[in-house]
C-alpha positions as CSV (number, residue, x, y, z in Angstrom):
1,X,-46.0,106.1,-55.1
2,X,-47.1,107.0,-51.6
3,X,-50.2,105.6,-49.6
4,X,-52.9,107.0,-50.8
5,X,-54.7,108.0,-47.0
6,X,-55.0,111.7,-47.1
7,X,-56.4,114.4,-50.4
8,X,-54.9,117.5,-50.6
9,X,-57.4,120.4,-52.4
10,X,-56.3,124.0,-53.3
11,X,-58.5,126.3,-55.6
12,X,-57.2,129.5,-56.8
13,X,-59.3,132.2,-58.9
14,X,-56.5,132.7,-61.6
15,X,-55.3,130.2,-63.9
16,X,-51.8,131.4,-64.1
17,X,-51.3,131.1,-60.3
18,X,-52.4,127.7,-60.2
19,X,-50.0,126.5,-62.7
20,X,-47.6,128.0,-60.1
21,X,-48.9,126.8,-57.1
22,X,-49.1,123.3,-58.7
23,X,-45.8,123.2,-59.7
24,X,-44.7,124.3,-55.5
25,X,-47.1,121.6,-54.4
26,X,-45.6,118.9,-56.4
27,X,-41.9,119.9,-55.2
28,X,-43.3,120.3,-51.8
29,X,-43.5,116.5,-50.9
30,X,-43.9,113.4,-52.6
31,X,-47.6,113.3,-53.5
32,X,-49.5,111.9,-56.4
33,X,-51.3,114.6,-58.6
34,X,-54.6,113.3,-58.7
35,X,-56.2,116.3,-60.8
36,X,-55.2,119.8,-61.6
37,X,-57.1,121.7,-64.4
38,X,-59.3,124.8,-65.1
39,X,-63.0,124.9,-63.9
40,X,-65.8,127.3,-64.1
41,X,-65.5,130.9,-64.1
42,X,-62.1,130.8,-64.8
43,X,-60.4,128.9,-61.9
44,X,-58.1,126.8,-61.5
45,X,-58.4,123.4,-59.1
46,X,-55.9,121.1,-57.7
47,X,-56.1,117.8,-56.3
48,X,-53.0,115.4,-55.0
49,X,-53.1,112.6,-52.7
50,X,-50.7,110.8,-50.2
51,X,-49.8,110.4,-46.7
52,X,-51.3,112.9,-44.2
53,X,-47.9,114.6,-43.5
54,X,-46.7,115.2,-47.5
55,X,-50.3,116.6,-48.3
56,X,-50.3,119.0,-45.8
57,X,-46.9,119.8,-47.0
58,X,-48.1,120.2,-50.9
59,X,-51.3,122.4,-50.1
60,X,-49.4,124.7,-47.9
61,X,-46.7,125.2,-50.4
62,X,-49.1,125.7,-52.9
63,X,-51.6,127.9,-51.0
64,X,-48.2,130.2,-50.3
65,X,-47.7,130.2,-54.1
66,X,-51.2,131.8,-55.2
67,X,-50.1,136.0,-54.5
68,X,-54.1,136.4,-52.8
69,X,-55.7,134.3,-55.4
70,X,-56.8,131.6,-53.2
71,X,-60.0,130.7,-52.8
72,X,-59.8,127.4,-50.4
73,X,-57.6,125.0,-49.0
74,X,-58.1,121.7,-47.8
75,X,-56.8,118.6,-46.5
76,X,-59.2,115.7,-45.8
77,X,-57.5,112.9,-43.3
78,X,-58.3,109.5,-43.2
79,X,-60.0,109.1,-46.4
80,X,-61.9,106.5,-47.5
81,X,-60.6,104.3,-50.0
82,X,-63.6,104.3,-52.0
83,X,-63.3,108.2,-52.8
84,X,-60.1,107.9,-55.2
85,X,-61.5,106.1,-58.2
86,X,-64.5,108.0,-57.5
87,X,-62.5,111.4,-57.8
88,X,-61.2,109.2,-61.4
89,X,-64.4,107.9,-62.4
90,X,-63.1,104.7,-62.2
91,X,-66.0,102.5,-60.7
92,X,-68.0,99.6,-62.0
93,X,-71.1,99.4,-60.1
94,X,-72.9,95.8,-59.2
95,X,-76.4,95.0,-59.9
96,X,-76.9,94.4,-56.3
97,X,-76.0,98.0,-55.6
98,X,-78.4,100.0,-58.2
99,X,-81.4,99.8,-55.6
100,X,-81.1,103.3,-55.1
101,X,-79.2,106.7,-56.0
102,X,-78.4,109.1,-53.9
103,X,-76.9,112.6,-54.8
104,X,-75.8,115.6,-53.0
105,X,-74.4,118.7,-54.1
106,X,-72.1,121.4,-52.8
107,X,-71.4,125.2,-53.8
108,X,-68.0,124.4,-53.2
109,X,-65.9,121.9,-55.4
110,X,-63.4,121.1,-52.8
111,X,-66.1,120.3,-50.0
112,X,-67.3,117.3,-52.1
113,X,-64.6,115.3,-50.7
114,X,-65.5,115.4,-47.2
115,X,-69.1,115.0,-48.1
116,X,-68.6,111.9,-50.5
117,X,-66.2,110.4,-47.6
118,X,-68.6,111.4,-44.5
119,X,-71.2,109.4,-47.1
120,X,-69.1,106.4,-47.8
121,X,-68.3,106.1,-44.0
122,X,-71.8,106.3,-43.0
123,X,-73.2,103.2,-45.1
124,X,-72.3,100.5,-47.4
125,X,-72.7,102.0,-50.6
126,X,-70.5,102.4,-53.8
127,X,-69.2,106.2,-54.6
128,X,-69.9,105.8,-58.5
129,X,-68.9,109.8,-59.3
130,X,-67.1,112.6,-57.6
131,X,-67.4,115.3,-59.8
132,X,-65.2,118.4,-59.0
133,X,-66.6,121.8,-60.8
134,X,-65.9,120.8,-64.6
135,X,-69.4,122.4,-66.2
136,X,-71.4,122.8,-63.3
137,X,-70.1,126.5,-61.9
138,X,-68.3,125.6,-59.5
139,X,-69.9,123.2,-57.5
140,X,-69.4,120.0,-56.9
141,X,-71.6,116.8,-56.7
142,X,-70.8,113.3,-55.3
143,X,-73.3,110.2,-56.9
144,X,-73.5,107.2,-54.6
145,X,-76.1,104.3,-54.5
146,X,-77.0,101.0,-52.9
147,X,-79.9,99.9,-51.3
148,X,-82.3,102.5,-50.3
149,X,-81.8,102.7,-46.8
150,X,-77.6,102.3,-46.8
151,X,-78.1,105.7,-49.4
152,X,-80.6,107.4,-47.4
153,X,-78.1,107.2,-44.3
154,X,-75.3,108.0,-46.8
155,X,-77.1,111.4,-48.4
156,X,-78.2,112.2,-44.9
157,X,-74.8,112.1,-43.6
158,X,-73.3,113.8,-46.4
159,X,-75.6,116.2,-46.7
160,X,-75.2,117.5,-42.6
161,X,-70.9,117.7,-43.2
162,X,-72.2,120.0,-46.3
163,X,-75.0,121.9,-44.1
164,X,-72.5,122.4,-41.3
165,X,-70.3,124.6,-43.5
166,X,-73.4,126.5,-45.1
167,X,-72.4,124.7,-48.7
168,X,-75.2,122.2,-49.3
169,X,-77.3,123.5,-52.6
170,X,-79.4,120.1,-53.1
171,X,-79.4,116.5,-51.8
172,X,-81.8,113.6,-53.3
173,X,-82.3,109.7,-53.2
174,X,-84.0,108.0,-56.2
175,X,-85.8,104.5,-55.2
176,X,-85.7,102.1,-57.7
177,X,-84.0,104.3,-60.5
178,X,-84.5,103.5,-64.2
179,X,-81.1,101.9,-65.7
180,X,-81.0,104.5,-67.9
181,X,-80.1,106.8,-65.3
182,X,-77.3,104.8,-64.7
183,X,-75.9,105.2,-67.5
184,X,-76.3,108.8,-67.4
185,X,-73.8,108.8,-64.4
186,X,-71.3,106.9,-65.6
C-alpha cells in the first residue's frame, strides 16, 4: 500500500467513461482507490490516494480516458492526514471536541478536499465528515468541530480556498450544538 500523502480526484459526466477512466487510473500507478461511484445527475466520481508522483500519474491517465466527458481534475499535495478517514467516515469524535460545528459547502464535489484540508491545517479540530456529492447534487460539504474559536478559524479558512475558486454555496459554525446534531452527522 503506498503513503497515503497526496488525493487524486477526477469527475466525468458519463457513467460509462468513468468505469473506463477508473480502470486507466488504477493501471496508471500504484494508488489506493479510495472511492469511485455514481453521484448526482448522473456522474461518475473518482477518488485514489498515494504518493504525489503515482496520483498525478492515475488522474492524468484517467482524465485522458474520459472522450470530452470530464468535468474536473484534481490533485491535492500534502494532504492532511486527518482528511482520509474523513473521505471514509471513519472518525470517532471526543467529548472535548463537540464545543462547536463548523460546516462549509462547495458546488463542486472535488473542491471539498482542499477546503476540508485548508480547514484542518488552519486549527485543531477533528474532520468528522467529508461528504463527496452522494444526494446532495453535486456538491460537496466537509463537517468539522472543536472549540468555537479553532472551528471559526477552520470554516474561515476553508471557506476563502472555496471563495477563491468562485465554489463556496454556504459556510456556518454552530456554538454549543445539541448532541443530537451529532449524531445526525455521523
Amino acid at each position: 500500500m503506498p503513503k497515503l500523502k497526496s488525493i487524486g480526484l477526477v469527475e466525468v459526466s458519463s457513467i460509462a467513461a468513468g468505469y473506463v477512466a477508473l480502470d486507466a487510473m488504477l493501471k496508471a500507478a500504484q494508488v489506493d482507490l479510495l472511492l469511485a461511484r455514481t453521484i448526482c445527475s448522473g456522474k461518475y466520481l473518482i477518488v485514489v490516494g498515494g504518493d504525489v508522483a503515482s496520483v498525478q500519474a492515475s488522474v492524468e491517465a484517467g482524465a485522458a480516458k474520459c472522450d470530452g466527458s470530464l468535468i474536473e481534475r484534481r490533485v491535492v499535495t500534502k494532504v492532511h492526514p486527518a482528511v482520509f478517514p474523513a473521505i471514509g467516515l471513519a472518525v470517532d469524535v471526543a467529548p472535548e471536541y463537540t464545543k462547536a460545528i463548523g460546516l462549509i459547502e462547495t458546488f463542486s464535489a472535488s473542491s471539498i478536499v482542499d477546503v476540508a484540508d485548508a480547514a484542518v491545517k488552519a486549527a485543531n479540530v477533528v474532520l468528522f465528515r467529508i461528504h463527496l456529492a452522494m444526494a446532495v447534487g453535486g456538491k460537496g460539504f466537509v463537517v468539522l468541530t472543536g472549540d468555537i474559536a479553532s472551528v471559526e478559524a477552520a470554516v474561515a479558512a476553508g471557506a476563502a480556498v472555496a471563495s477563491g475558486e468562485g465554489i463556496l454555496v454556504g459556510k456556518a459554525v454552530i456554538p454549543g450544538p445539541a448532541k443530537e446534531l451529532f449524531r445526525e452527522f455521523m
